[in-house]
C-alpha positions, 0 to 999 in steps of 0.5 A: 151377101147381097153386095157380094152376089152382084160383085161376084156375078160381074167378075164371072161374067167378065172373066170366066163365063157369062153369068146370071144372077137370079134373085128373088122378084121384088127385092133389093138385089133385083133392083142393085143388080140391074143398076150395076149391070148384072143379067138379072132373072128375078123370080117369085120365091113364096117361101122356103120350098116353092113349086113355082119357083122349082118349075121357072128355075128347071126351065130357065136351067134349060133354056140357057143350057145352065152347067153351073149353079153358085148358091149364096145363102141356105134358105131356098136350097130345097127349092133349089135342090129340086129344080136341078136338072140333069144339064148341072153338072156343078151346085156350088153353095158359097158360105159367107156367115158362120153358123151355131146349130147342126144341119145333118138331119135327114131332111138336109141330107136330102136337100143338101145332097146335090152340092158338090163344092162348099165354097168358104170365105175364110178357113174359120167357115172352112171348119165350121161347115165341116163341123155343121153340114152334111158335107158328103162326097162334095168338096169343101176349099176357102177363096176369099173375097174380092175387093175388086175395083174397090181396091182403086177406089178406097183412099188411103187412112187419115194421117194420125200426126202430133198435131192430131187434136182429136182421135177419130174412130169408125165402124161399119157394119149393120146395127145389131147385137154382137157386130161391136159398137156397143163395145166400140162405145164402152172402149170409147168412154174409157179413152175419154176417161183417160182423156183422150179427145176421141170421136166416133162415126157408125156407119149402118142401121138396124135395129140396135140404133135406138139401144146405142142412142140410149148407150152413149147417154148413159155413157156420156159421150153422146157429144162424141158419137155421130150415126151415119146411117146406111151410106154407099160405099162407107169405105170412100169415107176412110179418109176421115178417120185414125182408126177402124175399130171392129169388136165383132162377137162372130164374123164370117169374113167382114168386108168392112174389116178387109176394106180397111186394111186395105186403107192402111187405117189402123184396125182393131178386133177381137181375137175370135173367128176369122181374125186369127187367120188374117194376121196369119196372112200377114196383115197387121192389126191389133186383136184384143182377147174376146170380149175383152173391153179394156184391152180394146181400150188400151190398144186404140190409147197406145195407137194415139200416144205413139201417133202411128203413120198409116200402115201401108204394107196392110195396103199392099198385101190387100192388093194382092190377097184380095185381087179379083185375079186371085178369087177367080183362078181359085173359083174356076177349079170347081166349074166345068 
C-alpha cells in the first residue's frame, strides 16, 4: 500500500493535478515519499480518531482549497470523515486488500457516509466491497494498478533452455502466514523428490521467517532455499529466475504477481481471489486448484520438462493493461 500511495501521488501530480500526499508523521511513507519527490504533509495521527489531527486536516483542506481526498486504508476514516469541510466535493477510498468481517454497523455507516466512489484494484475487491461496506449512494468501479515506469524498468525472465542445469524459483511478498511460501516450499521438496534440481529465492521479511528457516530443515531442502530479506525493487532481479511461483491464500490485487508477468517469467497461483479474473484479461499463467500442493508441483515439473521460452505476450499485454495512461483515464471520471 504504502508503494503504491507514493506512485500514485506522482502520476496525479504529473498528470491530472497537483497532488499531496498526506501521511502519518514519523513513518516510512514520510520518509519514502520525500526521497521520491512526493509533497509530503505529514501529520500527528494518536489513533484511530484523532481531534488533533481532524483539526490540521480541515485546516490544511482549506488552505490548499482541497476539492478531492483519495484515502488508501480504513483505519483513520473516522478522523477522516470528520475533518471534511464543505470545499471536498469528492472522498474517494481506494480498496487494495480483501476484507473477511462486515462493516455496516451504525458506527461505520456514519464514518463511511462521506465517500462517494469505491475505488477497487480488481472486480474481486469489487465484489467484496459491495458484499462488506456500506456502500450507499457512493460509486463503486475497478482501475487497476499501474506499473508505471517499472514497465521499462523490469528485465525480461531468465531463459529456461535444455542446457538449464537447475530450475530456479522465486517469490516476493512479506513473510507471513497465507502469502505462499510455506506451499512454495512443500512444492519444492516434491520437485526434488522427483529429482529436479530446483532452487528457491524469498524475497520479503516478516514475521514467518524464522517458521520456513525451520520448514526447509524439516524439509530438507535447506541447501536450496535462499532468503533475500526486503530488497528495493525485487522485480530488478527477475532476471535470475525460471519461474514466479505465488500460492497466495487471498490476494487483493498482488504486484509482485502482475511485475512478473510483465517479465515474461512463468507465473504460478492458486486458483482463488484475483486470479480468475487476470487470466480473463488475457494473460497467461498456470493456477493449480487452492491449496491444492501437488498440483502446485506438477505444473512448475512440466514447465522444466517442456523447457518453455519466456512468455513474451504476458509482456506485451502488461504494457497495455497496466500503463499509468490507463489507471489515470479511468481514475479522473470520479474527481471534479
Amino acid at each position: 500500500m504504502e508503494h503504491d500511495a507514493i506512485s500514485m501521488a506522482l502520476n496525479i501530480d504529473k498528470y491530472l493535478a497537483n497532488c499531496w500526499l498526506v501521511v502519518r508523521k514519523g513513518t516510512w511513507l514520510e520518509r519514502q515519499g520525500g526521497r521520491a519527490g512526493a509533497k509530503v504533509i505529514a501529520i500527528n495521527f494518536s489513533g484511530s480518531f484523532s481531534v488533533s489531527a481532524i483539526v490540521r486536516m480541515r485546516k490544511l483542506w482549506r488552505e490548499q482549497q482541497i476539492k478531492n481526498i483519495i484515502f488508501l486504508g480504513s483505519s483513520e476514516i473516522k478522523s477522516i470523515h470528520f475533518s471534511l469541510t464543505t470545499g471536498v466535493e469528492k472522498f474517494i477510498v481506494r480498496h487494495g486488500t480483501t476484507k473477511s468481517s462486515p462493516k455496516k454497523d451504525f458506527v461505520r455507516r456514519l464514518t463511511w457516509s462521506k465517500v462517494t466512489a469505491h475505488w477497487c484494484i480488481s472486480q474481486h475487491l469489487e465484489k467484496n466491497v459491495r458484499s462488506l461496506f456500506p456502500v450507499g449512494d457512493a460509486e463503486v468501479f475497478v482501475n487497476y494498478v499501474a506499473l508505471g515506469s517499472k514497465l521499462n524498468e523490469i528485465p525480461h525472465a531468465k531463459q529456461l533452455t535444455a542446457r538449464s542445469d537447475s530450475f530456479e524459483l522465486v517469490h516476493v511478498g512479506r513473510l507471513v502466514q497465507g502469502k505462499g511460501q510455506r506451499d512454495v516450499l512443500s512444492a519444492a521438496k516434491r520437485l526434488r523428490d522427483h529429482g529436479i534440481p530446483v532452487h528457491v529465492s524469498l524475497y520479503g521479511d516478516g514475521d514467518d521467517n524464522q517458521y520456513l528457516v525451520d520448514l526447509a530443515k524439516q524439509l530438507g531442502i535447506e541447501e536450496c532455499v535462499r532468503f533475500m530479506g526486503y530488497v528495493d525493487s525485487p522485480f530488478s532481479h527477475f532476471d535470475k529466475y525460471h519461474a514466479f511461483v505465488y500460492p497466495s491464500h487471498g490476494e487483493g490485487l498482488g504486484n509482485a504477481f502482475i511485475e512478473a508477468l510483465a517479465s515474461g517469467i512463468h507465473c504460478f497461483s492458486y486458483q482463488n481471489t484475483v486470479f480468475p479474473e487476470l487470466k480473463s484479461l488475457g494473460l497467461s499463467f498456470y493456477m493449480a486448484p487452492d491449496r491444492d500442493v501437488a498440483s502446485l508441483a506438477e505444473d512448475l515439473k512440466e514447465v522444466w520438462e517442456a523447457r518453455s521460452p519466456v512468455n513474451q505476450g504476458n509482456v506485451e499485454l502488461c504494457q497495455n493493461v497496466f500503463s499509468v495512461e490507463a489507471e489515470m483515464d479511468a481514475l479522473k471520471g470520479y474527481l471534479c
